[in-house]
Structures are given as C-alpha cells and as structure tokens.
N, C-alpha and C positions, 0 to 999 in steps of 0.2 A: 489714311491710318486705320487700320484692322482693332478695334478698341476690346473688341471684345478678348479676339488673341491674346492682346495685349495684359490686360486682366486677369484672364485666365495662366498664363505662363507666372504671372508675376503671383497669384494665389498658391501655386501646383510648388512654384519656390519656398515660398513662404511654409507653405505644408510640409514641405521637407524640413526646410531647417527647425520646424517648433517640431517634429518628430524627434530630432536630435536629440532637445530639451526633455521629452517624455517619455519612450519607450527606451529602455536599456537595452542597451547591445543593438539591435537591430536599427533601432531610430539612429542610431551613429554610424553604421553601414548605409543606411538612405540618405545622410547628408553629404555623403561624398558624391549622389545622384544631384546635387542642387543646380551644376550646370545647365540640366537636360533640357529643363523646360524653357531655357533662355534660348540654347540653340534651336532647338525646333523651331521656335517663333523666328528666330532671324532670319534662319533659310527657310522656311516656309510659307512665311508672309513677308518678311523685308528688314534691312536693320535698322529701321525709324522702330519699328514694334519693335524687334530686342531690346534695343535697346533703351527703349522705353518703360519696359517691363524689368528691366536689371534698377533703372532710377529708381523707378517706386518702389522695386523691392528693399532696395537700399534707405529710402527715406523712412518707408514703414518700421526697418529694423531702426534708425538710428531714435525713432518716436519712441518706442518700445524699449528698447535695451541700450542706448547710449549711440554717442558715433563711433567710439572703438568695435563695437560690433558691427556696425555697419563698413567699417573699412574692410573690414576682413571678408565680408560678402563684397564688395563690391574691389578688392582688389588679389583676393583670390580666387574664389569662384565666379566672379563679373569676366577677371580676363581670361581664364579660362574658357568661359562660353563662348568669349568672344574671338578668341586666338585660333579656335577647333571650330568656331563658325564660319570664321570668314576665310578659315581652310577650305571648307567644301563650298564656298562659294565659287572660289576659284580655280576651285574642281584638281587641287593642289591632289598627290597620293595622299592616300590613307597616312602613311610615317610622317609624313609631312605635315599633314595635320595636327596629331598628335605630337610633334614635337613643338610645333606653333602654342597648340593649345595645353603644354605641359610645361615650358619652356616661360612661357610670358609670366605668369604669375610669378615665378621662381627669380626670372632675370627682375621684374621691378621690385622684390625684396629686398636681391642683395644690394641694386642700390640705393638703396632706405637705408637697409643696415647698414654698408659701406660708410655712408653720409653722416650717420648719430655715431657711427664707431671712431671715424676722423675727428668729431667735436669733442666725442668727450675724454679719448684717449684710451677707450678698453680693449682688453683683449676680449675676443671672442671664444676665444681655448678655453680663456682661464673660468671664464663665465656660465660658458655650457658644461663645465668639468663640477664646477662649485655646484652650478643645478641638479646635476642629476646624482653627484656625491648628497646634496642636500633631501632629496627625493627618495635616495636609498634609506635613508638614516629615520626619516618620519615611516617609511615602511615598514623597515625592522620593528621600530615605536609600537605601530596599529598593530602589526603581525603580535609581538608581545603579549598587548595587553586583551587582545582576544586567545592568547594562550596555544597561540598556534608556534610550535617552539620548531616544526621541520621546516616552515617559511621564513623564519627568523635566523633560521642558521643557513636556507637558501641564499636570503640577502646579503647578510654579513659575508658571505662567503666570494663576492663577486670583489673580486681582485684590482688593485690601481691599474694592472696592465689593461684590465678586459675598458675599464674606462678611458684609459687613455689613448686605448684604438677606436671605441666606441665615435666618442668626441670626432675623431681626426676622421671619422668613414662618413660623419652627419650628411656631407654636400653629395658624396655619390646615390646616397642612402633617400636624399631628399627628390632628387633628382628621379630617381626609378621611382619612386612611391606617386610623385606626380605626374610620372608619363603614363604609367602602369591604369591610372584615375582617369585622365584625359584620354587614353583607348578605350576605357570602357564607359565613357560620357560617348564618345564619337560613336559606337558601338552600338549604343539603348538609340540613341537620338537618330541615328542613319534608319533603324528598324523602326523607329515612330513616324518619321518621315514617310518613308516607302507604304508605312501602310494606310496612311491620312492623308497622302498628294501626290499626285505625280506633277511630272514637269521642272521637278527643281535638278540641279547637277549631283546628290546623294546617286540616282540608279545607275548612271556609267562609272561609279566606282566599285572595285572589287568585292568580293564578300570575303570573310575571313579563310575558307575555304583555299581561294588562289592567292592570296598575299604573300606577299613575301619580300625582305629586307634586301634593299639593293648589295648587290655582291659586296662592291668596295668597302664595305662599312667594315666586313671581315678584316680589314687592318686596325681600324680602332681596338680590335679586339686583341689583335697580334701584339698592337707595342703596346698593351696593357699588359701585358702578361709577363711581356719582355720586362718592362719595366719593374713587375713583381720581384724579380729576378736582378736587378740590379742592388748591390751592397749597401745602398743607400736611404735611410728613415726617410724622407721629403719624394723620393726619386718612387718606393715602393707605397707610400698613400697614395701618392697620382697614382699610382697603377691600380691599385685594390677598388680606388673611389670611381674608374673607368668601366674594371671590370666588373662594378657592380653593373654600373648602366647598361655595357653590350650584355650582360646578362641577360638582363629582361627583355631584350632586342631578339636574340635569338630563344627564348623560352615561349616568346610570341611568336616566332617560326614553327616551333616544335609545335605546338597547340595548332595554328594552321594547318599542319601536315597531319594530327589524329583527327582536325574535324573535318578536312578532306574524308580520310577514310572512315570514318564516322557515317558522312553523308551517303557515301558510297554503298555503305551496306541498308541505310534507307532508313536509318535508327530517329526518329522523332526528334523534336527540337530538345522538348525538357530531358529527355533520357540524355542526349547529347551534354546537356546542362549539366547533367549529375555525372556521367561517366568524365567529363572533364574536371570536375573539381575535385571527384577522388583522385584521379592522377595527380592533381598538384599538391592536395593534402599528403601525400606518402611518398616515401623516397625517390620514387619513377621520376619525381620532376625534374631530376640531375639527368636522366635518359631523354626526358623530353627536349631540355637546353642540345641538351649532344647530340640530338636529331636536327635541330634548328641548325645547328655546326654545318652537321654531315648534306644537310639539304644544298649546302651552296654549289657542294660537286655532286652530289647526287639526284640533285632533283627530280625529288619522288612523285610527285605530281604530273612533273613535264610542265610548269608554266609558262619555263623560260624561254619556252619554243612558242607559245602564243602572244601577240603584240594586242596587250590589253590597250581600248582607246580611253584615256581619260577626260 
C-alpha cells in the first residue's frame, strides 16, 4: 500500500470540494474536477490506494458536514472515479470509459430514486415541476426586492409549457452533463498520468486528436430524430431526451476533428485551450456537432484507415 499516494489523492479531493464551499464560481467548476485525484491514484499506483483515498475522503466529509454529504461524494463522484478508472485499467476505448464512468453514478441513483419513489407513491413530474415552479417564484421575490424589475418580468415570464418540456428533458439532460464531466475527468487524469508514470494502460489509448465515435452509434442518432418526428407526446421526449445525449457524442467528434487541425498547424496547448472554448461559447458549436455528423462519411483525418492498438 502506496500511503502516501494514498493521502495525498485523498487531500488534492478534499481541496477540491472545500474550494466548492469558498471561491464563487470557479470553486464550483473545480468540484466537478473531484474525481481526478481518485483516478490517478487507482491507475497509477493500484486500486487498494483508490480506493482507499475515496474511504477517507468520504469518512472525513461525513466528520465534517454530515453523512448526507458524504453519500454524495462517495456515490457520485466515488463511482465516478471508479467507473472511468477501472475503464482504463482495462484499457477499454476512451467512449467506453466515459460512458462506464458517466453512466454508474447516474444508473445507482435512479435506483435509489426508483426504490423511495415505489414506497412512498410520488410522482416524479409532479415533484421536479413543484420544484422549480417553486424556485422560479422565490426568484422573482429576490429579483423584486433588490428592484431589479427586467429580471423579475424575465422570470415571471417563463411559461407552464417551457417547464413542462423542461421537467420531461431532466434524464437526457442529466445524462449529457455527466458524460460530458466523466470526458473531461478521463481527460485531466489521462494527461496527469502520462506525465507522472509510465507503464500504466493511459499511453496506448488515443489522444483527443484521432478519436472518434464508433460508426454504429450513428443510428442512436437516426431513430432519435425519427422519433422527434413521430405525432406522439411520450414517442417525441424519447426522441428529444436521446438526441440530447448523441449530441454531445458527436460535438465530441467535432472538437476531435478542430484539435486534429489545431495540432496540425503546431498551435500550443493553451492557445488550443482558448481557440476551443471560443468555438463552443458561440454559435459555431452547431457547425462543430455537424462536423462530428459529416466525419462518419468523410473522415477528415483518415483514422479509420489506421488500426489503433488498445
């Protein structure tokens, strides 16, 4: 047992989520980083350490802030680490991984919630719909009585329809935000690796550069759309709540194919950093998805012609 690892992963944790607590805005962008240091430790020194370090991280929060907080560490971002670790353990692809480790935490909620929703009889509609009707209405309140009256008629203004698609989009919605999170855990944690060890299964996986979405998935995408298209309220959320998710599937293509040619032209890492996030801050990001599309027949790189070993 690597103890120091150990400690240290479970501190570098720990420092993320009291960030959360203290710095606005930014500290709440870094806790979405709280996996990172669990996986590193797992694949890089073993998962007796990870998982060692995700314990203590969890026992420490639950001393500190109750065991409600610590569930929440230790059963979303714990399986997270864990899901997207022991993907690259077994040197699974990159989407693979990411779906492992986006996918677990999300699949043991709903059956939590399934389980309390069976005992006690509620809907789920009715309860996310009351929440954020409830949420709008203390907004309006605040907005008021700081006298801000264009925010105040923002709010009020948000229509039963726009919440009642809102509500029903929640599961695709939840779905992309945490695969979206678990790419870019894999991501930081792949490039911490590579530059602190060799020898682990991280360097015979691709870089962002040549990745790319297995073809087939291109139909998840198809009978989503199809589905949009069907006359049917239940028939057309399936379809909306899908093509949220193959969204992000192929807008992670697109981004691939600009930091191919990014690389290409020899442009720095941070520049590469900032020339992509203006792309997705502004409208181009609809062209980037549509590139992620066009890449399955066009394959602008030429990956598909090389037999990557994983």
């Amino acid at each position: 047992m690597n103890y120091r690892s150990t400690l240290l992963a479970s501190a570098q944790t720990l420092g993320l989520l009291i960030a959360g607590f203290l710095i606005p805005v930014l500290g709440q962008a870094l806790v979405l980083f709280t996996p990172v240091p669990i996986i590193v430790t797992y694949v890089r020194d073993g998962r007796a350490e990870g998982l060692t370090a995700l314990l203590a991280t969890a026992a420490i929060v639950a001393a500190l802030l109750g065991w409600h907080m610590a569930a929440i560490v230790l059963f979303s971002f714990g399986l997270m680490a864990i899901g997207t670790a022991e993907g690259m353990h077994r040197r699974l692809r990159p989407e693979s991984i990411v779906v492992l480790g986006g996918l677990l935490p999300i699949a043991t909620a709903g059956i939590v919630l399934s389980y309390y929703l069976a005992h006690t009889g509620k809907n789920p509609i009715t309860i996310l719909e009351g929440h954020l009707r409830d949420s709008l209405a203390e907004a309006a309140k605040l907005y008021s009585g700081l006298g801000l009256k264009d925010m105040v008629s923002l709010v009020t203004s948000v229509s039963d329809t726009f919440v009642h698609y809102l509500v029903r989009l929640v599961p695709g919605i939840t779905i992309a935000t945490s695969l979206i999170q678990a790419a870019c855990c894999f991501g930081l944690a792949r490039v911490a690796i590579l530059r602190k060890s060799g020898g682990v299964p991280v360097p015979s996986q691709p870089s962002l550069a040549t990745w790319y979405a297995p073809d087939s998935w291109v139909w998840g995408l198809i009978v989503a759309l199809a589905l949009i298209m069907v006359p049917n309220e239940a028939a057309r959320l399936t379809g909306l709540n899908c093509a949220i998710v193959f969204s992000v599937v192929y807008l992670a293509q697109g981004i691939a194919i600009v930091e191919h040619v990014l690389r290409k032209a020899r442009i720095k890492a941070v520049a590469r950093g900032l020339i992509q996030a203006l792309i997705l801050a502004l409208p181009t990001i609809v062209f980037v998805m549509a590139l992620g599309v066009v890449d399955i027949w066009a394959d602008f790189r030429k990956v598909r012609r090389v037999i990557l070993k994983l």
